[in-house]
C-alpha positions in Angstrom: 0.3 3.3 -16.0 -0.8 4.2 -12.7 0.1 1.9 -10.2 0.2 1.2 -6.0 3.5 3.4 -6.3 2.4 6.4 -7.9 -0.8 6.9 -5.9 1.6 6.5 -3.0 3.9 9.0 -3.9 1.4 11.3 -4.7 -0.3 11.2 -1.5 2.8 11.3 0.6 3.6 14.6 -1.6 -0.1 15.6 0.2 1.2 14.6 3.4 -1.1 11.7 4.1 2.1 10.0 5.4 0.7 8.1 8.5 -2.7 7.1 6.7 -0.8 5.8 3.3 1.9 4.4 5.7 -0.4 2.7 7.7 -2.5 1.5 4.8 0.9 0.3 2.7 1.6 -2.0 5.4 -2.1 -3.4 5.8 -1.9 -3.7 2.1 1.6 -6.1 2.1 0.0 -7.8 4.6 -3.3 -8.7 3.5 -1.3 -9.3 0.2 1.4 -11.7 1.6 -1.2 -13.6 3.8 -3.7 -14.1 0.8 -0.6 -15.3 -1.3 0.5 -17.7 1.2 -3.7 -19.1 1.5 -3.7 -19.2 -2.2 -0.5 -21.5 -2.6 
């Protein structure tokens, strides 16, 4: 499978470090806050 972690990897190997970094933690974010509306 292809998941959050592999497209990750793969673009830090293409050194898109600050825009995947940057995205990652909007990601957790927007993922934690819409977990903790949902509940």
């Amino acid at each position: 499978q292809f998941g959050l972690g592999e497209i990750y990897r793969f673009n830090h190997i293409k050194s898109n470090e600050k825009f995947m970094d940057a995205f990652f933690v909007i990601y957790r974010r927007t993922y934690s806050f819409l977990a903790s509306t949902i509940q």
